[in-house]
C-alpha positions in Angstrom: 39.2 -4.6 -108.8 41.5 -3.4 -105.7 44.4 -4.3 -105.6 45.1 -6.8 -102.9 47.8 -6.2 -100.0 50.1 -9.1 -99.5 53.1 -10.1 -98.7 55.3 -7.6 -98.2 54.0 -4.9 -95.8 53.0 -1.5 -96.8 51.8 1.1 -94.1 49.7 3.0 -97.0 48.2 0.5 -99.1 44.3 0.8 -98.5 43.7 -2.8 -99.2 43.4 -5.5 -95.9 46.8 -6.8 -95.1 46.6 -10.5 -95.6 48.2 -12.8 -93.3 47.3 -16.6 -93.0 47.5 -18.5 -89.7 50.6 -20.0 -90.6 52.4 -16.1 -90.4 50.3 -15.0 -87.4 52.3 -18.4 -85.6 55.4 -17.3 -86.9 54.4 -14.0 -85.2 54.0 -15.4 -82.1 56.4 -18.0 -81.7 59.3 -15.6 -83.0 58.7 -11.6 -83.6 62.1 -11.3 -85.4 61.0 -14.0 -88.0 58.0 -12.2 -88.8 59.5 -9.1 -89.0 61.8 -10.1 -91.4 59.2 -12.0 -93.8 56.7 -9.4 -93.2 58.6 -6.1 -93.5 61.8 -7.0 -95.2 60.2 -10.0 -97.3 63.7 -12.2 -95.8 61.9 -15.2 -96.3 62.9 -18.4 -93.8 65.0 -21.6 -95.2 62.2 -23.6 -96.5 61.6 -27.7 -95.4 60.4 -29.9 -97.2 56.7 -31.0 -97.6 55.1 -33.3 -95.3 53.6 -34.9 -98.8 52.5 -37.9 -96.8 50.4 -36.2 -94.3 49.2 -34.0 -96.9 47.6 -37.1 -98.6 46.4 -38.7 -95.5 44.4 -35.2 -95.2 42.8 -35.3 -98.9 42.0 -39.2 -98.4 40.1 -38.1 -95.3 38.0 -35.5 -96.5 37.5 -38.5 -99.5 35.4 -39.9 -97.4 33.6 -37.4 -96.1 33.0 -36.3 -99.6 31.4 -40.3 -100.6 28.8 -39.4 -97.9 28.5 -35.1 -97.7 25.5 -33.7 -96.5 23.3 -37.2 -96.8 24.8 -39.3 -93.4 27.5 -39.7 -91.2 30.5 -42.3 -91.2 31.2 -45.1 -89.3 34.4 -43.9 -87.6 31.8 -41.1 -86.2 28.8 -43.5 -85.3 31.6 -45.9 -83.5 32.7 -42.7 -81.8 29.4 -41.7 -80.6 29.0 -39.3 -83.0 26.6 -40.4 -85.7 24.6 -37.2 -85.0 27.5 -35.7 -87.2 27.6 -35.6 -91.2 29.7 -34.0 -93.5 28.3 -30.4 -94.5 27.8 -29.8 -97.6 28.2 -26.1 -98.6 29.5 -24.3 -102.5 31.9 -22.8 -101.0 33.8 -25.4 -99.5 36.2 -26.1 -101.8 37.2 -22.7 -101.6 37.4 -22.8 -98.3 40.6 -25.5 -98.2 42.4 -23.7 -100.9 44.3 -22.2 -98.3 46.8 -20.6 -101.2 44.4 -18.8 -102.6 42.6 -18.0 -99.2 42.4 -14.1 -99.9 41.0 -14.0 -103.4 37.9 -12.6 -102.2 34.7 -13.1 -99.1 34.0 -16.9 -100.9 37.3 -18.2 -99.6 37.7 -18.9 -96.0 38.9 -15.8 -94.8 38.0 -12.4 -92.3 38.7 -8.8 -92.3 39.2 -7.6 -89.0 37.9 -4.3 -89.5 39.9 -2.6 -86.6 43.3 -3.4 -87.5 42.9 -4.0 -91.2 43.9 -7.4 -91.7 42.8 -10.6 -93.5 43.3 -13.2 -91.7 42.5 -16.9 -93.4 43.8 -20.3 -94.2 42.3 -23.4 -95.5 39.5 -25.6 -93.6 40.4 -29.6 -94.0 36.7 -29.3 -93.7 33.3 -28.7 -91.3 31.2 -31.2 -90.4 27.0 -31.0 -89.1 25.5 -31.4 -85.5 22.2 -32.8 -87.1 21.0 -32.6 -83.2 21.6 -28.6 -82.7 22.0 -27.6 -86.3 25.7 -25.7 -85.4 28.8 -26.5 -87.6 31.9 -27.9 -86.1 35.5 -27.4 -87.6 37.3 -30.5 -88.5 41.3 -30.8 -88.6 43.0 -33.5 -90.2 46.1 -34.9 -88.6 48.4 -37.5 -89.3 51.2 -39.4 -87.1 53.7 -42.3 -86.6 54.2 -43.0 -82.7 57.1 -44.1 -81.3 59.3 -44.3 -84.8 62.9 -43.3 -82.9 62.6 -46.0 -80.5 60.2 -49.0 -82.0 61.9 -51.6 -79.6 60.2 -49.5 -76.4 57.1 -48.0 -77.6 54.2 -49.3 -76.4 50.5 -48.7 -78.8 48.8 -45.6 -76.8 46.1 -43.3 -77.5 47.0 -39.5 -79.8 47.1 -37.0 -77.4 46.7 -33.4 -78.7 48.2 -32.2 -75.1 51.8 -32.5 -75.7 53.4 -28.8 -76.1 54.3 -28.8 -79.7 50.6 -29.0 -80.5 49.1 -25.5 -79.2 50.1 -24.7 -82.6 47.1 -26.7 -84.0 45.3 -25.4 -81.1 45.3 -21.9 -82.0 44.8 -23.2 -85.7 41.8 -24.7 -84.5 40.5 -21.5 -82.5 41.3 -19.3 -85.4 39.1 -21.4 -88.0 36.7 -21.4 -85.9 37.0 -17.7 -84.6 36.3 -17.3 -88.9 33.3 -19.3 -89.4 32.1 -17.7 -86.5 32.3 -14.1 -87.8 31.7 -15.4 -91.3 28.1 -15.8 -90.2 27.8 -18.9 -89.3 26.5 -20.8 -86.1 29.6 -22.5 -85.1 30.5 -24.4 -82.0 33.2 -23.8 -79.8 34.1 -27.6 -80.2 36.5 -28.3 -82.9 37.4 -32.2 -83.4 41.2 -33.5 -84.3 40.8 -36.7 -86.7 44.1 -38.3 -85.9 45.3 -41.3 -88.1 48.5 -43.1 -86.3 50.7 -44.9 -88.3 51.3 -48.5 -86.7 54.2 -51.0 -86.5 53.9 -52.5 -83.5 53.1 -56.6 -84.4 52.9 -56.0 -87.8 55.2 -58.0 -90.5 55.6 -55.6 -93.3 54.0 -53.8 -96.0 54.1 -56.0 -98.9 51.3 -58.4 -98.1 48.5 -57.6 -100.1 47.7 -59.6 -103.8 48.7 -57.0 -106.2 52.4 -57.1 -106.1 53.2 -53.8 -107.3 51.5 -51.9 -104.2 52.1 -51.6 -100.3 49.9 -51.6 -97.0 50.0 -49.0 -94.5 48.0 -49.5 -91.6 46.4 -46.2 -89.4 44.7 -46.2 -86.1 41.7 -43.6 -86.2 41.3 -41.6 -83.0 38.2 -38.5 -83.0 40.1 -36.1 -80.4 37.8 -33.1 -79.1 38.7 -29.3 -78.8 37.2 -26.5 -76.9 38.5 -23.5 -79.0 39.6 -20.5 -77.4 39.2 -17.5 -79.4 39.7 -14.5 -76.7 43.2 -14.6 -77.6 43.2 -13.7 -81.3 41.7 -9.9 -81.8 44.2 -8.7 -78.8 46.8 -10.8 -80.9 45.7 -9.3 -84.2 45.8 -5.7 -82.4 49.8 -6.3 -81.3 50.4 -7.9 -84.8 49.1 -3.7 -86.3 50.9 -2.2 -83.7 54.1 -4.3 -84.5 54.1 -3.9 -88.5 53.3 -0.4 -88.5 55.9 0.9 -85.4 58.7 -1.6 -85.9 61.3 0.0 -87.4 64.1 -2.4 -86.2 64.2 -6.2 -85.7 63.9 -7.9 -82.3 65.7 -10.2 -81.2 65.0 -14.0 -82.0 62.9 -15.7 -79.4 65.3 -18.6 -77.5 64.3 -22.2 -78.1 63.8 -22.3 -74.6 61.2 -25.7 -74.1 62.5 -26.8 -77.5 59.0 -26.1 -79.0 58.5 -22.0 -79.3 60.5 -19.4 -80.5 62.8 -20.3 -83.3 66.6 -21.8 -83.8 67.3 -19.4 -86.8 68.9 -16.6 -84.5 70.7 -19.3 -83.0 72.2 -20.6 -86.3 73.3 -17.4 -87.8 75.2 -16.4 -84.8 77.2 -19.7 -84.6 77.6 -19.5 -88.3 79.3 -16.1 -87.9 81.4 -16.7 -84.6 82.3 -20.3 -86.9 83.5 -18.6 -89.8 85.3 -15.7 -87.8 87.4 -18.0 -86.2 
């Protein structure tokens, strides 16, 4: 078996270079962070786990799962969208490991045969246009509106417009940019599942009969996405380029709008010019 090329980058290894989506944002939001990860292996701080959203996400596909590949649900029919069912595929649980993404062509990945990279993640899952027979990605997302100022906020509609989300944007386009080259007959038109955490008029938690559990309740919005995939072989092109000519590291990309580049270049100059004092 070959041995696979992660982590790390090495210019001679034969293998596909493996990079999820997750690293190909880093690459684009901040060069200097990728560099360091990718050619130096300096991994970043790490956060902690949104373990909430996480389960929100395997709860959701729960669903889908009670009904795959027979009929739709009713969040989909009240949306409109009772053409759609869950598709029901072997591979599909492979395809939402997205930590074992490039164990081989049955997980949800892509060589780009140009550049010589894997590219790959994990799928919260794909649902069936029963009316045109093409697949449509699915994205799970979870949210809490208007938590830093309860006393002001006002119940709205999810919007996936505000600019901190073109990062599940291009996650969107990429997955589907995969399925699309994996074979299959996939739409441009990607759909965001958005449950939103409410508070507004509601009394608590801890009003259910069994006393030893608590009650969240989620508004369900279906939020559609044409995906745009004319950005990600030019990308995929720079990323070679970059990991194979780089022999320095950039500089860290300013905050600037408060939602690209990155604050670690930032910190570790104020931590130096702190502690030089």
């Amino acid at each position: 078996m070959k041995k696979r090329h992660r982590g790390t980058f090495d210019s001679s290894h034969p293998a596909p270079y493996e990079l999820s989506r997750s690293r190909i944002e880093n690459f684009i939001k901040c060069k200097a962070c990728f560099w360091l990860e990718q050619l130096k292996g300096v991994k970043p701080p790490e956060i902690p786990s949104f373990t909430l959203n996480t389960t929100t996400d395997i709860l959701l596909k729960r669903d889908a799962d009670a009904v795959r590949g027979h009929h739709s649900l009713p969040l989909w029919e009240a949306h409109g969208l009772g053409h759609m069912i869950p598709f029901e595929h072997p591979d599909l649980e492979k395809w939402t490991n997205s930590m074992q993404f490039g164990t081989n062509d049955s997980y949800f990945n892509f060589v780009h045969e140009e550049t010589n990279i894997k590219i790959g993640g994990g799928l919260d899952d794909v649902f069936l246009n029963c009316e045109t027979g093409q697949l449509h990605v699915i994205d799970y997302k979870s949210t809490a509106q208007g938590t830093r100022s309860p006393e002001k906020y006002q119940k709205r509609p999810v919007s996936i417009n505000e600019p901190w989300k073109m990062s599940y944007k291009r996650q969107m386009d990429i997955y589907v940019w995969i399925m699309q080259n994996k074979g299959f007959d996939v739409s441009n038109t990607g759909y965001f599942v958005y449950v939103d955490g409410q508070h507004k008029g509601i009394q608590g938690m801890l009003r259910g009969r069994d006393t030893l559990k608590a009650w969240m309740e989620f508004a369900v919005s279906i939020i559609p996405y044409s995906a745009n995939t004319s950005w990600i072989e030019p990308t995929l092109r720079e990323i070679k380029e970059f990991l194979v000519n780089q022999s320095t590291c950039p500089s860290h990309e300013p905050r600037g709008d408060g939602f690209s580049g990155c604050d670690l270049g930032r910190y570790a100059e104020e931590m130096v010019a702190a502690i030089s004092i």
